[in-house]
Backbone as a chain_set.jsonl record, in Angstrom:
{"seq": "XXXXXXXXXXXXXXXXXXXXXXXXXXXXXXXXXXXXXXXXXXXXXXXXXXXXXXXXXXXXXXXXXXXXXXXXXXXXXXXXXXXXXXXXXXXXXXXXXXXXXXXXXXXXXX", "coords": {"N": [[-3.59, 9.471, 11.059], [-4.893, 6.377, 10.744], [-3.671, 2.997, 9.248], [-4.102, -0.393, 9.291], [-2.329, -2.997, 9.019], [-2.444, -6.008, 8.017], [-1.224, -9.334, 7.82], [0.024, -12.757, 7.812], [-1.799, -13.306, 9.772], [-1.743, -11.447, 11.914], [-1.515, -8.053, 12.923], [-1.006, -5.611, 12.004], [-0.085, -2.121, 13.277], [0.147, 1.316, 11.523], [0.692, 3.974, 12.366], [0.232, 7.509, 10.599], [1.118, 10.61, 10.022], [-1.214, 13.127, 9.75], [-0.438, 15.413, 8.287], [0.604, 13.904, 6.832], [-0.105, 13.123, 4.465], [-0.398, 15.107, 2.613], [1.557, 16.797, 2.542], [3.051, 14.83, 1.293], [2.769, 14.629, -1.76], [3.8, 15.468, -4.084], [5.523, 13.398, -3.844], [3.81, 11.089, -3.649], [2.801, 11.364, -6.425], [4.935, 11.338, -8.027], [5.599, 8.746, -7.675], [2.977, 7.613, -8.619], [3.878, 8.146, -11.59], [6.126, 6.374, -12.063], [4.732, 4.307, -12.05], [2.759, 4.339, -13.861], [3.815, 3.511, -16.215], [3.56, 0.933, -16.321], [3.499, -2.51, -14.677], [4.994, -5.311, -12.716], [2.619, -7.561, -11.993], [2.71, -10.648, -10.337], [2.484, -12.716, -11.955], [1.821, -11.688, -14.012], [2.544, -8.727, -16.851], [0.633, -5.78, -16.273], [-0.229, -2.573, -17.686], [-1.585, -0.641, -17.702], [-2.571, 0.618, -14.518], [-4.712, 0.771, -11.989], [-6.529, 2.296, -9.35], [-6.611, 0.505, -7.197], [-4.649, -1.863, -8.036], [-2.615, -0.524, -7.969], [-2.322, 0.427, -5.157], [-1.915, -1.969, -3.971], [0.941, -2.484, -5.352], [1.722, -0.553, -3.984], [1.801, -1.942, -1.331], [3.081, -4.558, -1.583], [5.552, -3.511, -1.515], [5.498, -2.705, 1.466], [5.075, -4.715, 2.809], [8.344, -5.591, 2.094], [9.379, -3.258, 3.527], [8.516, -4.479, 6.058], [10.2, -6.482, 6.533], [12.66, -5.785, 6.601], [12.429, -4.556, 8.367], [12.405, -1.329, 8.275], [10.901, 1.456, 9.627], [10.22, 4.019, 8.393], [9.866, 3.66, 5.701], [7.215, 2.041, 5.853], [5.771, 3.678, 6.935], [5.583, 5.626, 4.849], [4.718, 4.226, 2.898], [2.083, 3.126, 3.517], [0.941, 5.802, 3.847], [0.677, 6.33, 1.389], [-0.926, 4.781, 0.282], [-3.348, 5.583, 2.034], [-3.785, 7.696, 1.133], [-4.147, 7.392, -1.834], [-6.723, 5.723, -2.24], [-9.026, 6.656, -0.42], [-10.927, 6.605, 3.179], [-9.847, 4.326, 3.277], [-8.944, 1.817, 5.792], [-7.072, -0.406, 6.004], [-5.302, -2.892, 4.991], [-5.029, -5.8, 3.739], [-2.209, -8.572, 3.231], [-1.389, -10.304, 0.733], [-0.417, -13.571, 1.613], [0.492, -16.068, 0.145], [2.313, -14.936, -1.687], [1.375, -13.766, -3.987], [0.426, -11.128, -5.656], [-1.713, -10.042, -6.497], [-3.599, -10.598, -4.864], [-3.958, -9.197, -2.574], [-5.665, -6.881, -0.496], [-7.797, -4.159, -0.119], [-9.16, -2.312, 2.203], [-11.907, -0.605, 3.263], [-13.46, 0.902, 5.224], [-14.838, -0.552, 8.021], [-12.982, -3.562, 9.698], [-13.057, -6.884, 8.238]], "CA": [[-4.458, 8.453, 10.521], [-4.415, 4.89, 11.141], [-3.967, 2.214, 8.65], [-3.881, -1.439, 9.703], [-1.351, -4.089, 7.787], [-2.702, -7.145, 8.331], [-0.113, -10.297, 7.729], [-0.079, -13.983, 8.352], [-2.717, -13.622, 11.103], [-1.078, -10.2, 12.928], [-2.436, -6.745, 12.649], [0.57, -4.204, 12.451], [-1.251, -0.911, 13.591], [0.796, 1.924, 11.472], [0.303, 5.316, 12.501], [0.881, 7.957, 9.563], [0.582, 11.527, 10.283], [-2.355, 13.427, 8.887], [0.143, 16.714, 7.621], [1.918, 13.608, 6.053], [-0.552, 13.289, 3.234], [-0.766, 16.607, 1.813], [3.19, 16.645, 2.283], [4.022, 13.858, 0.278], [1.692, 14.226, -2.751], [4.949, 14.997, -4.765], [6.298, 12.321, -4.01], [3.03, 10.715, -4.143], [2.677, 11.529, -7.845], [6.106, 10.749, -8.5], [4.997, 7.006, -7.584], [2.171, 7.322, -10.153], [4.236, 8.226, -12.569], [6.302, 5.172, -12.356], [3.843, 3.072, -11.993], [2.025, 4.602, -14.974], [4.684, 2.713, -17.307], [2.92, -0.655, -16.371], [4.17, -3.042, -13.445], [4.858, -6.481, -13.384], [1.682, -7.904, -10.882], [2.93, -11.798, -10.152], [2.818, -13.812, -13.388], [1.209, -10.726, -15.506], [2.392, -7.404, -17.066], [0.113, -4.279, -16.094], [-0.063, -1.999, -18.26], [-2.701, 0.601, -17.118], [-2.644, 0.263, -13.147], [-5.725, 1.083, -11.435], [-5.956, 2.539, -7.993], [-6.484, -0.664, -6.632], [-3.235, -2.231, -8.155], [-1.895, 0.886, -7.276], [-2.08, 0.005, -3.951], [-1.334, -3.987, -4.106], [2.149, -2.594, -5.499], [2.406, -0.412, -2.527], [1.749, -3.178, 0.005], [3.761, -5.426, -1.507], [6.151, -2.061, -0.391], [5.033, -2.378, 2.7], [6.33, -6.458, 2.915], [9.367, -5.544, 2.45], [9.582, -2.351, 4.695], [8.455, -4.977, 7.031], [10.786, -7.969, 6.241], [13.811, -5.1, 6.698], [12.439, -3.322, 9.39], [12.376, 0.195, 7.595], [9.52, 1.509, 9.724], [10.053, 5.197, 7.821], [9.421, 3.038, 4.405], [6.594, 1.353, 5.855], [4.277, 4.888, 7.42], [5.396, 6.076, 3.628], [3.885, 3.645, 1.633], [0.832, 3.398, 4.034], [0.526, 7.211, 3.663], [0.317, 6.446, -0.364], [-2.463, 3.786, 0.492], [-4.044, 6.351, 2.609], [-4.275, 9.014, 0.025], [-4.647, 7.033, -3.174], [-7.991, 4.724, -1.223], [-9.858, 7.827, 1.141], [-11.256, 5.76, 3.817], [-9.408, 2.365, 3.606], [-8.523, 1.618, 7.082], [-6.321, -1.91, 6.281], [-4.388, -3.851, 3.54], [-4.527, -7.483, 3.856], [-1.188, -8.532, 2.608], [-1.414, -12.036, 0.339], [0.29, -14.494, 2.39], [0.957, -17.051, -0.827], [3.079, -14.123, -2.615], [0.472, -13.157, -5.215], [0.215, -9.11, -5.699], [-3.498, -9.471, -6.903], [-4.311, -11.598, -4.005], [-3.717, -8.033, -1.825], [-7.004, -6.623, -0.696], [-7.626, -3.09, 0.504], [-10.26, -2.549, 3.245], [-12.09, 0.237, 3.745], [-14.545, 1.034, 6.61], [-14.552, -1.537, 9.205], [-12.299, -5.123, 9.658], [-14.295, -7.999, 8.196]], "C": [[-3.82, 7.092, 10.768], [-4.9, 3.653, 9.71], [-3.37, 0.678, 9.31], [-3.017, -2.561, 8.87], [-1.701, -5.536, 8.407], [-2.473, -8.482, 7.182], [-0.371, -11.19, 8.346], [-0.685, -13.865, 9.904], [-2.065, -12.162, 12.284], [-1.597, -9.118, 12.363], [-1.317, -5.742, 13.171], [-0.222, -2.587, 12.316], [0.429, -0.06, 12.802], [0.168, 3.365, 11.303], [0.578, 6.581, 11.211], [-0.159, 9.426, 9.947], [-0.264, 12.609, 9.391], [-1.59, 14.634, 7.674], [0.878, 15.768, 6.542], [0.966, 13.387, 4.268], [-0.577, 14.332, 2.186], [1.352, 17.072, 1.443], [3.854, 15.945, 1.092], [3.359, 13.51, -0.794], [2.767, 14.572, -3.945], [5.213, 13.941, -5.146], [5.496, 10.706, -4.786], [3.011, 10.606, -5.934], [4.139, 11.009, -8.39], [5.657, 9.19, -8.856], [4.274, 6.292, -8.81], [2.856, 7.062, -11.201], [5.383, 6.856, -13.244], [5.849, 4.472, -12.353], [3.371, 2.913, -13.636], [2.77, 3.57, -16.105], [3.993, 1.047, -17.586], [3.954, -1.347, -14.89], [3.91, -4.245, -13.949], [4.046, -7.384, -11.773], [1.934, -9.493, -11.11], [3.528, -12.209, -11.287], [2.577, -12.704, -14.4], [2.089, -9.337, -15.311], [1.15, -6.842, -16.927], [0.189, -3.325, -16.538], [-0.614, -0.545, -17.763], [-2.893, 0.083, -15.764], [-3.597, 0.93, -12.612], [-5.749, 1.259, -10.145], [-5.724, 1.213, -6.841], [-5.195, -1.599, -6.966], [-2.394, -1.777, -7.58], [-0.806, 0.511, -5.967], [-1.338, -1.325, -3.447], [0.244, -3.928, -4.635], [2.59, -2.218, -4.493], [2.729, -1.319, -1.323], [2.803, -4.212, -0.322], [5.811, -4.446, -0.919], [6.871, -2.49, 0.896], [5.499, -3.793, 3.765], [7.298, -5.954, 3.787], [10.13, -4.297, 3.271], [9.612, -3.411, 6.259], [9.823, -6.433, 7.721], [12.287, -6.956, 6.692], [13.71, -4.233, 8.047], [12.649, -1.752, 9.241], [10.987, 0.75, 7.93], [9.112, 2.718, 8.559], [9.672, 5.062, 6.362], [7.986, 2.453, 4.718], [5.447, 2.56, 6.265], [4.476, 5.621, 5.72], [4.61, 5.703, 2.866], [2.401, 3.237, 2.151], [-0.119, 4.717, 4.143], [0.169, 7.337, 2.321], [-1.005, 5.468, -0.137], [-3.843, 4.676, 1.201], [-4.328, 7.292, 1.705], [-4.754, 8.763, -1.246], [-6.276, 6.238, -3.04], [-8.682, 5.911, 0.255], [-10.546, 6.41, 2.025], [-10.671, 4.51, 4.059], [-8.856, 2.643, 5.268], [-7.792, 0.282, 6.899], [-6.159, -2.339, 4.863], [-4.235, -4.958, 4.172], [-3.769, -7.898, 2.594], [-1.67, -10.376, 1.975], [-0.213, -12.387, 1.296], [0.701, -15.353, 1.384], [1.869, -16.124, -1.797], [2.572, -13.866, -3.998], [-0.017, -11.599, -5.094], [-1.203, -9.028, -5.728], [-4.451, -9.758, -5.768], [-4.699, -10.175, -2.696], [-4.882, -7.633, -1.71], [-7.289, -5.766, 0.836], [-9.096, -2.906, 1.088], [-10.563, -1.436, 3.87], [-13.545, 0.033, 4.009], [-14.098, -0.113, 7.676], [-13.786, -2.859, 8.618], [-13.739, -5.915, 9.585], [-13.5, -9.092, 9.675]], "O": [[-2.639, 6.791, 10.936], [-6.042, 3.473, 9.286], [-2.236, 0.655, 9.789], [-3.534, -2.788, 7.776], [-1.034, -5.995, 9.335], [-3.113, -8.699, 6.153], [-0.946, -11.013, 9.419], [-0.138, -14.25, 10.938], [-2.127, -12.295, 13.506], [-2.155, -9.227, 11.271], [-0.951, -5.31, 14.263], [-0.792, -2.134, 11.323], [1.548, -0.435, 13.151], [-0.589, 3.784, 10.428], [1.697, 6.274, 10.801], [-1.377, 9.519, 10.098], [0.173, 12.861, 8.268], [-1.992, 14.763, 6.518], [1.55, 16.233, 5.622], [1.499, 13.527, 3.167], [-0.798, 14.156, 0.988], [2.01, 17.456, 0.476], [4.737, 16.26, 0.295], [3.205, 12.313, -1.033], [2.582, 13.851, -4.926], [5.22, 13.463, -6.28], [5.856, 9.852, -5.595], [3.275, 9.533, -6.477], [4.159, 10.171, -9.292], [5.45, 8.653, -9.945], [4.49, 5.32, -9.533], [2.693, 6.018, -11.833], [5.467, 6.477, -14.412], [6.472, 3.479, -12.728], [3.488, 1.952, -14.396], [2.036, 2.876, -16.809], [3.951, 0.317, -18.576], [4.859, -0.762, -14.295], [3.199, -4.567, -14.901], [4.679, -7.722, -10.773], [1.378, -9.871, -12.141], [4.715, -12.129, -11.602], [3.074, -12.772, -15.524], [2.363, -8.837, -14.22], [0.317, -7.484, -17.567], [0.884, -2.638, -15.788], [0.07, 0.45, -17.521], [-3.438, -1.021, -15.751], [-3.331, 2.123, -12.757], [-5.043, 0.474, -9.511], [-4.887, 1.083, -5.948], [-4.704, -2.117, -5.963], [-1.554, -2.284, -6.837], [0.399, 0.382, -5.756], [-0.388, -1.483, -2.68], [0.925, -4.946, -4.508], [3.472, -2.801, -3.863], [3.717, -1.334, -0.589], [3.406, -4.734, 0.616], [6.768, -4.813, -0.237], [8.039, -2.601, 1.269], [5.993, -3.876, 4.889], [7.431, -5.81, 5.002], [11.314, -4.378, 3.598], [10.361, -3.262, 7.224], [10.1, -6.967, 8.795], [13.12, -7.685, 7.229], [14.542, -3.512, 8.598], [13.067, -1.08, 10.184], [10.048, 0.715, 7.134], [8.078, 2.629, 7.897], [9.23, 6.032, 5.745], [7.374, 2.322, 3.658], [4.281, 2.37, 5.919], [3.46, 6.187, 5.315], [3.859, 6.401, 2.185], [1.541, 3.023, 1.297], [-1.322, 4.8, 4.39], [-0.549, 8.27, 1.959], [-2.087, 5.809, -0.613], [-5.03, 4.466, 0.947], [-5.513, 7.625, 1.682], [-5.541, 9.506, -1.832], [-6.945, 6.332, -4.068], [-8.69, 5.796, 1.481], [-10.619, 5.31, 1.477], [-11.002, 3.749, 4.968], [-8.429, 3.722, 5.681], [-7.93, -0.353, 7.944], [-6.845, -2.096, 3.87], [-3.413, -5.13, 5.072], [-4.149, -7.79, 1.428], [-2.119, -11.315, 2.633], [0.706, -11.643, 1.638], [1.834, -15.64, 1.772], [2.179, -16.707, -2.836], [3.295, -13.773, -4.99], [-0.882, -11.195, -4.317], [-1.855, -8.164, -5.141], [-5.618, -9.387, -5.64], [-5.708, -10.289, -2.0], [-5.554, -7.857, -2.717], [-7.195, -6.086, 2.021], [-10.083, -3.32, 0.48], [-9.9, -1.044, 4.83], [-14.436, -0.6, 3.443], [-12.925, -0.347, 7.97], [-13.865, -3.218, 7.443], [-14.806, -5.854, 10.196], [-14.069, -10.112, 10.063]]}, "num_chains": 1, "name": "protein.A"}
């Protein structure tokens, strides 16, 4: 499966293999489960995280997979975007460093 990371005007194509969803739903759930505690989304606590936050924590993930070059961090947390969002095909990453600003895109690129 293909999810798209689209960053300050670039479109990082990351491939994530289809056996890898069903694989990593452990780990997957693990994720939840820290999340579940609440997160801290920019300026606000989160208390109850919704799949859509969910995700906006992963991506922000997905940054810093990118900012380090950790591609094996970066098809992970696109494989949690892929399984927690069926269909999304792309995460547009905020560019001003706002978590909420994150905005997950499924079916076609606007």
């Amino acid at each position: 499966m293909l999810l798209n990371v689209l960053i300050s005007g670039n479109t990082i194509p990351v491939n994530v293999p289809d056996i890898m969803l069903t694989e990593a739903q452990e780990f997957f759930k693990k994720m939840d489960k820290d999340m579940d505690k609440g997160w801290q989304m920019s300026r606000s606590w989160v208390d109850n995280l919704n799949a859509e936050q969910r995700c906006q924590v992963v991506a922000d993930k997905i940054l810093t997979a990118i900012e380090t070059e950790n591609k094996q961090l970066m098809v992970m947390m696109s494989a949690y975007i892929l399984y927690k969002v069926p269909g999304s095909t792309a995460i547009k990453i905020s560019e001003d460093g706002d978590i909420n600003e994150t905005e997950i895109i499924v079916g076609g690129l606007n």
